[in-house]
C-alpha positions as CSV (number, residue, x, y, z in Angstrom):
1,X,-26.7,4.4,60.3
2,X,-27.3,7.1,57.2
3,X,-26.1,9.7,59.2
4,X,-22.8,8.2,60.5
5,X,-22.4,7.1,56.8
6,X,-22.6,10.7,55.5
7,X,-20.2,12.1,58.4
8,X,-17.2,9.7,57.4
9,X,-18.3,10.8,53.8
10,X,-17.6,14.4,54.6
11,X,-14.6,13.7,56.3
12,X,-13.0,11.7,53.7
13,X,-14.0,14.5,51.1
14,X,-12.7,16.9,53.9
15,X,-9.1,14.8,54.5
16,X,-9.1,14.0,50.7
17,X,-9.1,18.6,49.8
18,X,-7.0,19.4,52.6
19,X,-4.0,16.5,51.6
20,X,-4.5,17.6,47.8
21,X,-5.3,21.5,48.4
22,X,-2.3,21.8,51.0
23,X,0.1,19.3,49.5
24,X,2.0,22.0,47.1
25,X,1.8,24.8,49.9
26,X,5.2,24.2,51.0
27,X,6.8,25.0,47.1
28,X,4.9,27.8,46.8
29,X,7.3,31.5,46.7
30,X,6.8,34.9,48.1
31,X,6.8,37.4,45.2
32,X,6.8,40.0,48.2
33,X,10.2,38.7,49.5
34,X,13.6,37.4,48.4
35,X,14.3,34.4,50.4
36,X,18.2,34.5,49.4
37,X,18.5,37.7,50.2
38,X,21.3,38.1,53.3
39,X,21.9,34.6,53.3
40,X,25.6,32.8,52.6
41,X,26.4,31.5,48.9
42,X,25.8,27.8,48.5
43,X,29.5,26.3,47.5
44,X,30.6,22.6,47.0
45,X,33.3,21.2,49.1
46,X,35.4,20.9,45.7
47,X,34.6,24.9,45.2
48,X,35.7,25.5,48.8
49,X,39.0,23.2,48.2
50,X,39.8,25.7,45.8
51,X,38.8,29.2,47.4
52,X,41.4,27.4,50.2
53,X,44.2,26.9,48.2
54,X,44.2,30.4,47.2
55,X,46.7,29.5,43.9
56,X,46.6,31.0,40.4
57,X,44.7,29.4,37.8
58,X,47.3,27.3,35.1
59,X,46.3,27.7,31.8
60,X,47.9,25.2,29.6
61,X,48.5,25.9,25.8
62,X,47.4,22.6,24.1
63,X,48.6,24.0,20.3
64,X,44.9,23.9,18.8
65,X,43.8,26.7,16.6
66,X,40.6,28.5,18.0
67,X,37.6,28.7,15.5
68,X,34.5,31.0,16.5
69,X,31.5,29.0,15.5
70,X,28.7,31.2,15.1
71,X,25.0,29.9,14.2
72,X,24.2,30.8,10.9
73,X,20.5,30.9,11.7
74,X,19.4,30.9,15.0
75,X,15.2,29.9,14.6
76,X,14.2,26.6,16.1
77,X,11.6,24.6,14.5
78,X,8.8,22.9,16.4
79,X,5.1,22.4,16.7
80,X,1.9,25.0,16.8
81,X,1.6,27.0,19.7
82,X,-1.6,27.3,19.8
83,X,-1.6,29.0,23.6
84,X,1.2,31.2,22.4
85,X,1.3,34.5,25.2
86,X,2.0,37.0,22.8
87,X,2.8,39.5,26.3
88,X,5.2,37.0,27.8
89,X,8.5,39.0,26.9
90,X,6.9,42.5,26.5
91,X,6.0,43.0,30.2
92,X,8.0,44.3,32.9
93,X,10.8,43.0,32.3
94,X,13.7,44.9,34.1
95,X,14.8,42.4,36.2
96,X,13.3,43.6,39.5
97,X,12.1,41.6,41.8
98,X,8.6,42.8,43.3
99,X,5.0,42.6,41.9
100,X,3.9,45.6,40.0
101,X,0.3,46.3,38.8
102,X,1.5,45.6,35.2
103,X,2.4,42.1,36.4
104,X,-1.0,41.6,37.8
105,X,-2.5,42.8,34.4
106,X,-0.9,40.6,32.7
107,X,-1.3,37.6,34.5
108,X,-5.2,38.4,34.4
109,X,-4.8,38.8,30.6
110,X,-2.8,35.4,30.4
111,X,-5.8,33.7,32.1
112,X,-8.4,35.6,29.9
113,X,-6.2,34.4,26.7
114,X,-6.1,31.1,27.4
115,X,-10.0,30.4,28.3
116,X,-10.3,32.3,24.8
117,X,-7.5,30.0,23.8
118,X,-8.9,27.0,24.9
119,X,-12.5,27.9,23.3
120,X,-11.4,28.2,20.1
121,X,-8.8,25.2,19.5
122,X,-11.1,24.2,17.2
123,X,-10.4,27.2,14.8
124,X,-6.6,27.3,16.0
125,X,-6.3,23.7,14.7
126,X,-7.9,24.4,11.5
127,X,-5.3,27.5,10.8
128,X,-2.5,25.6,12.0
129,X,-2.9,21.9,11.7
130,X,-1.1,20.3,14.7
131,X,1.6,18.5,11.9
132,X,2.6,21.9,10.8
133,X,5.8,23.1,11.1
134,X,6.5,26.4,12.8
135,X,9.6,28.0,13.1
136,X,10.9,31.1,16.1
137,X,13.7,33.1,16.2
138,X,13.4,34.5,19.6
139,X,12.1,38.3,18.2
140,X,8.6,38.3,18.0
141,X,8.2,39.6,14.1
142,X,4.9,39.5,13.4
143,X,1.4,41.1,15.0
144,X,-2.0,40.1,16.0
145,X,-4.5,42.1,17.2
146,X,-1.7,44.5,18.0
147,X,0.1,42.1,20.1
148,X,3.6,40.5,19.0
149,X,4.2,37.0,18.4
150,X,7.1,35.2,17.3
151,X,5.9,31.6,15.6
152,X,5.4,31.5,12.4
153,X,4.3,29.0,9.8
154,X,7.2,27.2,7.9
């Protein structure tokens, strides 16, 4: 009876990996091979209603002044960032589509920051208290440990 007990046991823990292990597989990319390469462009019907009518675009003049509005200060505010990858825009990025080794040694130095990251929240919440206000501008302007970040306390 303990032994039947112990199969179905194993089974269930066996069903249980393979639905929750396997379950995501289907989302998962190739970073070896563009999927949408060679393949048609996705339209609407409404986009295709207009490729068929094969007309010039109208422009009508509506009498309104145009005004550039330019931000006068482009940072956003928002919380500590206390996993903050100062490497995330610094890497290879020229837009190509394959793997290189420099992507590999960054993603093992992502995983390396954030166990370091996740070891010392304790300090990182003492620095930056989580109510803190920090503000980015999109340039990293500051350095740590040699490596660029952008955050910075308000």
């Amino acid at each position: 009876m303990r032994s039947i007990a112990s199969k179905c046991d194993v089974r269930g823990v066996v069903a249980c990996a393979v639905l929750v292990f396997g379950g995501g597989c289907q989302l998962m990319t190739n970073p070896f091979q563009d999927e949408f390469c060679g393949t048609p462009r996705i339209a609407t019907p409404s986009v295709e209603g207009v490729r068929a009518a094969d007309t010039m675009p109208v422009l009508h003049d509506r009498g309104f002044v145009s005004v550039d509005a330019n931000v006068a200060d482009g940072s956003v505010t928002h919380g500590p960032l206390f996993f903050e990858d100062g490497l995330e825009d610094t890497w290879s990025g020229d837009g190509s589509f394959y793997v290189r080794g420099s992507d590999v040694g960054q993603w093992v130095a992502w995983q390396a920051r954030f166990a370091i990251n996740l070891v010392a929240v304790p300090y990182s919440v003492i620095v930056t208290p989580p109510w803190g206000v920090m503000v980015s501008d999109g340039s990293p302007s500051r350095t740590m440990l040699g490596e660029p970040y952008d955050a910075e306390a308000r």
